[in-house]
C-alpha positions in Angstrom: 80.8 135.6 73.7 82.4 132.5 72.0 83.8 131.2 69.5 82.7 128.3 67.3 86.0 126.7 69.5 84.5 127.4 72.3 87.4 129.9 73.7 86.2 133.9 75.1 86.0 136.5 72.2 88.1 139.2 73.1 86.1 142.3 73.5 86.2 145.2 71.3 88.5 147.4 73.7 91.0 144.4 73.9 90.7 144.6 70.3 91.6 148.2 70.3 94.3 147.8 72.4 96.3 145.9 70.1 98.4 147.5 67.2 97.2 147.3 64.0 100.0 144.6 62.7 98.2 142.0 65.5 94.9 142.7 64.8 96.1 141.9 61.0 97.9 139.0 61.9 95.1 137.7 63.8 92.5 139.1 61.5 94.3 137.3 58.8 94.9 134.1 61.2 91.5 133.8 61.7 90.2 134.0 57.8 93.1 131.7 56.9 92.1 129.0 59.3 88.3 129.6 58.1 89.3 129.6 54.3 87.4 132.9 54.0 88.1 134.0 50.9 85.7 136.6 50.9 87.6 138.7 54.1 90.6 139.1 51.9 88.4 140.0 48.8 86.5 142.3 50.6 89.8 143.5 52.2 91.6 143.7 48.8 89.0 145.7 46.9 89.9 148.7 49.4 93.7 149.5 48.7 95.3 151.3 46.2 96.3 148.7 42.9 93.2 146.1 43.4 92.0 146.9 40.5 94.6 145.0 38.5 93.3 141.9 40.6 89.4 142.4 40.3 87.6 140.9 37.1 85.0 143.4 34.9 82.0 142.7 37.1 83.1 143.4 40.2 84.2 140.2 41.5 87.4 138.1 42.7 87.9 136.7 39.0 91.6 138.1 39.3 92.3 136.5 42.5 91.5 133.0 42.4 90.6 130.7 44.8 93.4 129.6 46.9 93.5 131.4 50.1 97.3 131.4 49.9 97.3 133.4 46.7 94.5 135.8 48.0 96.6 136.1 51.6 99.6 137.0 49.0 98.2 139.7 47.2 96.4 141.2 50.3 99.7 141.3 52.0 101.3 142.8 48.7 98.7 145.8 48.4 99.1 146.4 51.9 102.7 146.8 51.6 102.3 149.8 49.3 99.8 151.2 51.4 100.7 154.8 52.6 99.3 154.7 56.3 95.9 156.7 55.4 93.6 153.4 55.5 94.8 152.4 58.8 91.9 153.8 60.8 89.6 151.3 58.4 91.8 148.4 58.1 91.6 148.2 62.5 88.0 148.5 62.4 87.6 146.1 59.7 89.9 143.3 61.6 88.0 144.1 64.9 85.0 144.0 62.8 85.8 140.8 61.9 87.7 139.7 65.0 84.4 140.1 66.7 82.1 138.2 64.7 
């Protein structure tokens, strides 16, 4: 498989070779260049303290648009993380890595 680029997809077990921090910083690489907001939101709304970011309905209201503000508070939340959301966070960058 390939990527809009044109350069080989990794496969999923070189995906799940690599340590979580690389599949986060390419994970989060990979959204950036794309401007997804929506990876980070959906990223977000899974750690501990996203609730003071969220709005009343459910969405990103609290985050904003920029991708550099969203890339900060997902890199904030998962500072305080304590380790038990790792085994979702790699399948959610290989998730994502993949597609």
């Amino acid at each position: 498989m390939t990527t809009d680029e044109g350069e080989r997809r990794p496969t999923f077990t070189e995906l799940d070779a690599l340590s979580t921090q690389e599949l986060r910083q390419r994970a989060f690489a990979a959204a950036e260049h794309r401007r997804d907001v929506g990876f980070f939101w959906d990223l977000v709304k899974h750690l501990r303290g996203s609730e003071e970011f969220g709005s009343d309905d459910g969405s990103a209201g609290g985050l904003g648009e920029s991708i550099s503000g969203v890339i900060d508070v997902a890199n904030e939340l998962l500072g305080r993380h304590d380790g038990s959301l790792e085994p979702l966070l790699r399948a959610r960058y290989i998730d994502y890595l993949s597609s």
